[in-house]
N, C-alpha and C positions, 0 to 999 in steps of 0.2 A: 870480866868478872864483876859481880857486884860493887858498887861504891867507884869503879873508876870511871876517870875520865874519858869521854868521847864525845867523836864529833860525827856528822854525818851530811848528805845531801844527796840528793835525788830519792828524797823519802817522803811524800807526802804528808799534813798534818803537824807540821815542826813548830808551828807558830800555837805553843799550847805550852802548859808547866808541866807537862808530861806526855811522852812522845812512843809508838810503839815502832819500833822500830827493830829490821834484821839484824840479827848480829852480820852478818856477812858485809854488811852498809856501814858498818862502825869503824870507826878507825882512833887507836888510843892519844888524848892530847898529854905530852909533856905537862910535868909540874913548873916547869916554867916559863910554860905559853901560857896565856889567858883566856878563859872558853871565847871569849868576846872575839878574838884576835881567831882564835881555832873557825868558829862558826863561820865568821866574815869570809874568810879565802877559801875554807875548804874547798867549795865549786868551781872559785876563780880559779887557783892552783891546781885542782887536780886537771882542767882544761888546759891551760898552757901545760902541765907537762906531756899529758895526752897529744897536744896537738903537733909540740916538736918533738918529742921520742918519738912516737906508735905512727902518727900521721904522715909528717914534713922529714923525720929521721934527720932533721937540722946537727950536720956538722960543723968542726972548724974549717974554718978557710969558703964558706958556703958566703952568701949573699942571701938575704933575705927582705920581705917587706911587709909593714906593719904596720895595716890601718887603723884608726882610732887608738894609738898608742899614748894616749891620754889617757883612757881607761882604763879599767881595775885588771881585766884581762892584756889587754895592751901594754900595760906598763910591766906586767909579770912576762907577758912574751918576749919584751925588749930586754930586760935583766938578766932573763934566761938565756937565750942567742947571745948574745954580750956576753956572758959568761962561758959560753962553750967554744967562743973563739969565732963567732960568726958574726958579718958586717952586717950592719941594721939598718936600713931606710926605713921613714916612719911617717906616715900622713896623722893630720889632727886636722880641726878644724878651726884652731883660732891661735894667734902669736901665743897666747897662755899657755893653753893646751901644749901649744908646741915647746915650750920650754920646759913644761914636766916631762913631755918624752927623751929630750936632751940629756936632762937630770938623771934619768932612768938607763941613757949609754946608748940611746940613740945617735948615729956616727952623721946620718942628715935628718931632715926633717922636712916634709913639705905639706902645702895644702893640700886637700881633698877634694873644696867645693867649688874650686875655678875648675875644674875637668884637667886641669895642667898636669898632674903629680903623673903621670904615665911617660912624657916626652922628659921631665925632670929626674927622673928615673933612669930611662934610657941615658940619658946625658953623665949623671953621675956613676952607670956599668958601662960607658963606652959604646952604647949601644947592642950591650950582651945582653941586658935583663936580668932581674933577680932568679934564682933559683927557689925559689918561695915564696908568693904570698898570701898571708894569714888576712882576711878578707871578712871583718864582722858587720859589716854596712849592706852588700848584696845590691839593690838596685844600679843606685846614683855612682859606684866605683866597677862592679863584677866585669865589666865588657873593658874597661882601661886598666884591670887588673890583668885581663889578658895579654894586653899589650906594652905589660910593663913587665911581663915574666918571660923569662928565656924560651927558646924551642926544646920542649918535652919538659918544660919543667913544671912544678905543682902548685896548683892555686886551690887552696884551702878556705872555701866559704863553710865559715863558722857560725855564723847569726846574718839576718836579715833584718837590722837597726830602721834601715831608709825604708825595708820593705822590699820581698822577693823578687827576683827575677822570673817571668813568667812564661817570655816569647823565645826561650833561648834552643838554638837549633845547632846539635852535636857538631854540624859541618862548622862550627864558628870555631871550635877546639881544634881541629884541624889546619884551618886557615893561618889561626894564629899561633902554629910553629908544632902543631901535637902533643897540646896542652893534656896534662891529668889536671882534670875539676873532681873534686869532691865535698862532702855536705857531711860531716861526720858528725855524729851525739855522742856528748858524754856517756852516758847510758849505754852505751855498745862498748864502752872501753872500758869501763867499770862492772861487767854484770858480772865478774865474781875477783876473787880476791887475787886469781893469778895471771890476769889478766891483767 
């Protein structure tokens, strides 16, 4: 209605003092959220919930792994799993990095850019593998993401930070245990309000 509060994203044009936007796009902000605080996450937050409700269907008792869980998405997927009763491994790139994912209820934490965090992995599941990993880097992790997730479990590449993977050939998902890879968008999980 008129005069209220909302927020929005995946709406082109926002960065203006006036914004035309669908109502079907809006979503009402609490009086006691801040538009600042509303704007800021809406895209991060509605992605992590999309990507472990709708995507990874992340339960309790699950295993999961979480790259660049430093970041805005990262740190909101690590809270969320932690919350639902699911165990969190989490790659950063730097000791910093790594203690904001800690903060956040990360259970381990390891590196990214020594190529190790896959064998480190293996070691802290016994050699099971996670049953999830949330995967925003794409190049430099995608291939030791495989081999750091269980047989038939789901590896969720959600951005391409390092840069796409280009040479990848389906037999590699087989190989390594009958892997589900997928590439989801917000935007297909949000294109209407019942979704």
């Amino acid at each position: 209605a008129v005069g209220e509060r909302v927020a929005w994203c995946l709406s082109w044009g926002s960065y203006a003092q006036y914004a035309l936007v669908p109502v079907s796009r809006l979503a009402r902000v609490p009086e006691a959220l801040g538009l600042d605080v509303a704007a800021a996450s809406l895209f991060q937050g509605c992605t992590a919930q999309y990507l472990l409700d709708d995507v990874a269907q992340l339960q309790s008792g699950m295993t999961c792994l979480v790259h660049a869980a430093s970041g805005a998405i990262g740190q909101l997927l690590v809270q969320m799993a932690t919350g639902r009763g699911a165990r969190v491994l989490a790659t950063t790139g730097s000791r910093d990095k790594a203690e904001i994912a800690r903060s956040c209820g990360a259970d381990e934490v390891f590196g990214y850019g020594d190529g190790r965090f896959a064998d480190d992995v293996l070691v802290a599941t016994a050699g099971r593998g996670v049953d999830v990993t949330f995967d925003a880097l794409g190049v430099t992790t995608l291939r030791d993401s495989f081999r750091a997730t269980r047989t038939r479990g789901v590896v969720i590449n959600y951005g391409s930070v390092a840069g796409s993977l280009r040479d990848l050939d389906p037999v590699e998902l087989g190989e390594a245990g009958s892997l589900w890879l997928t590439r989801p968008r917000l935007a297909d999980y949000i294109a209407d309000r019942q979704a």
